[in-house]
C-alpha positions in Angstrom: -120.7 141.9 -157.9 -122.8 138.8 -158.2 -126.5 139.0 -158.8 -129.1 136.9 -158.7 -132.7 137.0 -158.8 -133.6 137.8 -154.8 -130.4 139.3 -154.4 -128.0 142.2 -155.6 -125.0 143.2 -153.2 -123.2 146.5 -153.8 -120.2 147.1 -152.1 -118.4 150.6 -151.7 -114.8 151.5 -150.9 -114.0 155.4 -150.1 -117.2 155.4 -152.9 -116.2 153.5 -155.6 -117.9 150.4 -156.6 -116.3 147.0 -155.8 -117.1 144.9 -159.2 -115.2 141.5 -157.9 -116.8 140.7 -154.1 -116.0 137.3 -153.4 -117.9 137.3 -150.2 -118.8 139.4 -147.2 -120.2 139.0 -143.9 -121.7 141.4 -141.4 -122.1 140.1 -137.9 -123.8 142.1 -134.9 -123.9 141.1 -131.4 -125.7 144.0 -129.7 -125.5 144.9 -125.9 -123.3 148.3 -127.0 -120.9 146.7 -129.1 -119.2 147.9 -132.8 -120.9 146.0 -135.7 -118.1 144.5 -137.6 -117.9 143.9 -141.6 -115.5 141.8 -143.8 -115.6 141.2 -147.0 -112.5 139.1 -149.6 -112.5 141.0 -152.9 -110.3 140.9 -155.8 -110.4 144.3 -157.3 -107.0 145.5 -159.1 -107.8 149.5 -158.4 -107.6 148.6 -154.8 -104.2 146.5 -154.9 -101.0 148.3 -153.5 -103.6 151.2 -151.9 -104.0 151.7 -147.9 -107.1 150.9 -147.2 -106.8 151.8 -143.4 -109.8 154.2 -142.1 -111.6 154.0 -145.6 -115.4 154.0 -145.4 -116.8 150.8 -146.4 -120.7 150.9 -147.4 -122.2 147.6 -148.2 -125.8 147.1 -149.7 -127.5 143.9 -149.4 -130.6 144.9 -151.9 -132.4 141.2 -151.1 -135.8 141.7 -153.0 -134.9 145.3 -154.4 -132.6 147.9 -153.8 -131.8 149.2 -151.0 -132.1 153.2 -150.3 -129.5 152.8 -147.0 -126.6 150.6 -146.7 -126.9 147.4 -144.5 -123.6 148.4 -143.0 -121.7 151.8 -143.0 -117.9 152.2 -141.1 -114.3 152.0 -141.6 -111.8 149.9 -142.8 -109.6 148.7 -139.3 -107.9 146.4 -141.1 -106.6 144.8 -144.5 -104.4 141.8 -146.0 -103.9 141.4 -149.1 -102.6 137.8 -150.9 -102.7 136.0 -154.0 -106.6 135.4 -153.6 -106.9 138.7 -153.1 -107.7 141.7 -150.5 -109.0 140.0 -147.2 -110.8 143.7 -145.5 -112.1 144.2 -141.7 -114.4 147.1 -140.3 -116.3 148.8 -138.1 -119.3 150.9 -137.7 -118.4 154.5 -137.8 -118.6 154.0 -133.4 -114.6 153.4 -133.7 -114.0 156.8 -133.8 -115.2 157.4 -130.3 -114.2 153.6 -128.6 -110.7 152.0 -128.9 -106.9 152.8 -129.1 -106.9 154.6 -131.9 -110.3 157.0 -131.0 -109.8 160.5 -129.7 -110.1 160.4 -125.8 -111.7 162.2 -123.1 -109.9 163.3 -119.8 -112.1 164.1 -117.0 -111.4 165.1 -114.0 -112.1 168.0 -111.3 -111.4 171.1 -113.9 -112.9 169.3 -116.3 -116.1 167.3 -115.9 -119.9 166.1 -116.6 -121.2 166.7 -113.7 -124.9 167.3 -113.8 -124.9 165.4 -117.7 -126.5 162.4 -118.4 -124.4 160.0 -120.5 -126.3 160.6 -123.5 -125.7 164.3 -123.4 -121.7 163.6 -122.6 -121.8 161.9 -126.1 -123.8 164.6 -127.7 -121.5 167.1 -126.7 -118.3 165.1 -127.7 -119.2 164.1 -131.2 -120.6 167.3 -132.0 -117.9 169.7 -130.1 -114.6 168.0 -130.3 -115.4 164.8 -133.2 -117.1 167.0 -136.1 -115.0 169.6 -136.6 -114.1 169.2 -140.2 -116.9 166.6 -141.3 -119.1 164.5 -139.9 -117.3 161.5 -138.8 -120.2 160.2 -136.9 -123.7 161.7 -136.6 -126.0 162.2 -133.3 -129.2 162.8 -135.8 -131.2 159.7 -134.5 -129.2 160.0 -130.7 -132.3 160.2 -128.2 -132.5 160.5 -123.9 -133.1 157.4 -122.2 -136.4 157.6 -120.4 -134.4 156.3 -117.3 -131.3 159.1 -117.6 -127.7 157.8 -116.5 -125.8 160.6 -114.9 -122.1 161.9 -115.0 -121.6 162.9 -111.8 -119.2 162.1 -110.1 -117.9 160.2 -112.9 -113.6 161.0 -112.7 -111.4 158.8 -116.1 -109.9 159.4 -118.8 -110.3 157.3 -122.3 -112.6 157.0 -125.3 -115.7 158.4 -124.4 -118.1 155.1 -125.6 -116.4 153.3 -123.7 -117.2 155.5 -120.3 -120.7 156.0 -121.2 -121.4 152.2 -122.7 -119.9 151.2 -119.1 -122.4 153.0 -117.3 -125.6 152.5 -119.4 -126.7 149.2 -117.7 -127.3 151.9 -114.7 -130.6 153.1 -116.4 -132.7 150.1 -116.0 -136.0 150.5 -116.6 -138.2 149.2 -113.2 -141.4 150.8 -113.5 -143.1 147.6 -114.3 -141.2 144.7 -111.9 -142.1 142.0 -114.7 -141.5 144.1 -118.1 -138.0 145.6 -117.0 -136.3 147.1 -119.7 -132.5 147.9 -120.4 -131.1 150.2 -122.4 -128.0 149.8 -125.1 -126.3 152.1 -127.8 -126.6 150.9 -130.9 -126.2 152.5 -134.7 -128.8 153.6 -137.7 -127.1 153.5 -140.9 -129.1 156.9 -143.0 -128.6 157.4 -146.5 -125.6 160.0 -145.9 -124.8 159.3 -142.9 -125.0 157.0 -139.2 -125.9 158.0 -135.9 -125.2 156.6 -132.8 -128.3 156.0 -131.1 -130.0 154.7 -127.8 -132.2 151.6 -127.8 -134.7 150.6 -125.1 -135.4 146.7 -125.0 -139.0 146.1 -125.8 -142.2 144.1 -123.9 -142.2 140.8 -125.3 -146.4 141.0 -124.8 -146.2 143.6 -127.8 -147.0 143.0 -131.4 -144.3 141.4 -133.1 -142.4 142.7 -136.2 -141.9 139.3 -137.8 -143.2 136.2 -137.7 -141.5 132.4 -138.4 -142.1 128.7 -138.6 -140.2 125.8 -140.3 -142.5 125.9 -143.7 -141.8 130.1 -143.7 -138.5 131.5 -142.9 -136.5 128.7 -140.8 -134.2 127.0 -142.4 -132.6 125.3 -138.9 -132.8 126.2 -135.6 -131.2 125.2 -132.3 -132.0 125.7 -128.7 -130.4 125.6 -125.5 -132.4 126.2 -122.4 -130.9 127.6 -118.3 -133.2 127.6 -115.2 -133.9 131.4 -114.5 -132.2 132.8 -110.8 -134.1 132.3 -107.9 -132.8 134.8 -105.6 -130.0 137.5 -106.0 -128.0 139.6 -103.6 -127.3 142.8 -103.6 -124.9 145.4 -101.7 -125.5 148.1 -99.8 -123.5 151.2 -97.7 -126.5 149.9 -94.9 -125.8 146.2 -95.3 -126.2 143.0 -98.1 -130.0 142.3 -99.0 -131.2 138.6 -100.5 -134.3 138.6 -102.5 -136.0 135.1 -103.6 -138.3 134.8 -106.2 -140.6 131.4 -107.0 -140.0 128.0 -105.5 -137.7 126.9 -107.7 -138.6 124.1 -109.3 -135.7 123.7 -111.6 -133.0 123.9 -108.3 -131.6 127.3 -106.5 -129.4 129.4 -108.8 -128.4 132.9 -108.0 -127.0 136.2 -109.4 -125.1 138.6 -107.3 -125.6 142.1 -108.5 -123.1 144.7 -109.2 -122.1 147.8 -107.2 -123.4 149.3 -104.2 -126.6 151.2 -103.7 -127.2 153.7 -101.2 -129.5 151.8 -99.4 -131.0 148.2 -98.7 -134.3 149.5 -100.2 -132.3 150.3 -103.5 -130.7 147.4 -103.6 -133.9 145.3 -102.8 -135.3 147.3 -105.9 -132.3 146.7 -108.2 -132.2 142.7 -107.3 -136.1 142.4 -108.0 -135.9 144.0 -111.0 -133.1 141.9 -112.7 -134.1 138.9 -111.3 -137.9 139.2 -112.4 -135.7 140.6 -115.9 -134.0 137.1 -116.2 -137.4 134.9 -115.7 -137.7 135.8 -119.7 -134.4 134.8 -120.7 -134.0 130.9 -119.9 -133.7 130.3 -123.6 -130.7 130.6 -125.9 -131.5 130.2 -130.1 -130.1 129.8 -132.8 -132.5 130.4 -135.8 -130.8 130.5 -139.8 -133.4 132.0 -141.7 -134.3 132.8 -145.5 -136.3 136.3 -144.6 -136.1 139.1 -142.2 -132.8 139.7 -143.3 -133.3 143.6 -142.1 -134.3 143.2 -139.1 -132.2 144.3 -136.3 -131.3 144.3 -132.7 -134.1 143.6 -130.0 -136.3 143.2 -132.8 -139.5 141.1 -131.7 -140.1 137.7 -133.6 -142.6 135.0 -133.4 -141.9 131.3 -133.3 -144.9 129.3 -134.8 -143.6 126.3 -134.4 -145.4 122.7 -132.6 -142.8 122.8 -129.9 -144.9 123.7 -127.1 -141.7 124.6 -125.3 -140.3 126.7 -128.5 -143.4 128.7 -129.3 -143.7 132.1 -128.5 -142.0 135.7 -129.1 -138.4 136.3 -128.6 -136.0 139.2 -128.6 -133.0 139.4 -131.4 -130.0 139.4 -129.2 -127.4 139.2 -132.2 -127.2 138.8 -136.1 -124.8 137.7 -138.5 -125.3 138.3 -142.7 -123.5 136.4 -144.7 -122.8 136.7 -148.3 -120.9 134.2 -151.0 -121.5 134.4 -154.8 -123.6 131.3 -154.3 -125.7 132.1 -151.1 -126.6 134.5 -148.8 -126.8 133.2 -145.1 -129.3 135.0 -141.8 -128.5 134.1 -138.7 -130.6 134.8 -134.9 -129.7 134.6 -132.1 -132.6 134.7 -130.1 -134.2 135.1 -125.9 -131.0 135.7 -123.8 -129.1 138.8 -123.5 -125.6 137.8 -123.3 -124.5 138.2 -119.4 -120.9 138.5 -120.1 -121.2 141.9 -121.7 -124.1 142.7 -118.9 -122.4 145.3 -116.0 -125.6 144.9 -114.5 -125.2 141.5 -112.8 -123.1 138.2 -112.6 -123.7 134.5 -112.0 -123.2 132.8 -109.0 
């Protein structure tokens, strides 16, 4: 592959070097979902092979090498043309999410009842996945500090997609105005990747990169939404409203999902969330020439002389991009994307 003086890719098909990478990209959007990878190469010991379910490591080695790959899955996808092979993956999560992933009936005989959603996991991978190799590790797979249970819990289907349906369950309330969420996400180790948990941080905390337009921006674009005001919630003893502020910027609401057991829940649930959202009125778009390993929910600091700009944000979603020419970042930054959220919707 291309080098140059900051930069080095290696690429790895089923463990053989790629020498002709055209380019490669590596996007990831967080909130539970698959990284995905692609890359075009033209390499004639790949031509007339099926790629399909290959593993795919990729190595960005900006600065020096790299001991772990930036991205680690499988090939879902391949097309191959006079420009060469055009290649689509996935983090090594496929095996337990989509059509093709081995799935999970349960039902009365055969339940989770009792488990939290991170043990259910655990016991899948490890029990039914791994029985000839490690196809996906739960080395760096933690609890959550808020558990989600199982119980009660009756479908059948690819087990990450059960548990990354209910893990919007286990916010994190302890603090009303540092509510935290939790996601799955994936480390990439030098032999192999883990699923793993993630807990959103404080945005009071210390950050673990800063940025301003003379170090590290390159562009950046912003888009701003008035937080919710009030939110309602449902109850088995009845709907609850709670209000928050007096709204300066105009009355907008959020109506939160499912039904709690009481109104007391549910007032809990809709304080927490909308207190949650007073920190994400800000959507940005940051392309940057550093920090190109940092990941998701990642704290960052804006230094810039926008008075409305500056400050520390969370990394909602990243995107690598790689040409023979240039290597790309790309932030985003501040809101968690609510379409992919269980927890709540817009009004």
């Amino acid at each position: 592959m291309n080098q140059n003086t900051y930069c080095s890719p290696e690429l790895y098909i089923a463990g053989k070097p790629v020498q002709f990478c055209k380019s490669a990209s590596i996007t990831c959007s967080g909130n539970s979902q698959l990284e995905t990878f692609s890359a075009q190469i033209n390499e004639p010991q790949f031509e007339d092979k099926n790629l399909f379910n290959q593993e795919v490591e990729f190595y960005l080695n900006y600065g020096s090498k790299d001991s772990v790959p930036l991205f680690r899955g499988f090939i879902k996808s391949f097309r191959a043309n006079e420009m060469g092979i055009n290649i689509s993956a996935k983090d090594p999560r496929t095996v337990i999410t989509g059509e093709q992933a081995l799935p999970v009936i349960i039902n009365e005989n055969n339940n989770y009842d009792g488990s939290t959603i991170v043990q259910f996991l655990s016991s899948f991978i490890n029990n039914d996945l791994n029985t000839d190799k490690t196809h996906l590790s739960t080395e760096a797979l933690k609890e959550m500090d808020k558990p989600v249970y199982m119980t009660g819990v009756r479908q059948g289907g690819p087990p990450y997609t059960i548990a990354s349906g209910l893990i919007d369950k286990g916010l994190d309330d302890d603090d009303l105005f540092n509510t935290a969420y939790y996601t799955f996400g994936i480390y990439h180790g030098s032999q192999n990747s883990s699923l793993t948990v993630q807990k959103s941080r404080s945005l009071d905390g210390i950050p673990d990169y800063t940025f301003s337009y003379s170090n590290g921006i390159k562009n950046l674009t912003y888009s701003e939404e008035p937080p919710p005001t009030f939110a309602i919630a449902k109850s088995k003893e009845g709907d609850i409203r709670f209000d928050y502020g007096n709204a300066p910027k105009g009355k907008v609401g959020i109506k939160v999902n499912g039904t709690f057991e009481s109104k007391g829940d549910a007032m809990e649930a809709a304080k927490s969330i909308v207190l949650f959202e007073q920190d994400n009125i800000k959507n940005i778009k940051m392309t940057v020439n550093k920090g190109h390993y940092l990941d998701i929910g990642n704290i960052i600091r804006l230094n810039v002389p926008e008075d409305n700009l500056s400050g520390q944000y969370r990394i909602t979603s990243k995107t690598v991009s790689y040409t023979r020419s240039s290597i790309d970042c790309v932030f985003s930054l501040g809101r968690r994307p609510l379409t992919l959220s269980n927890a709540f919707s817009r009004m």
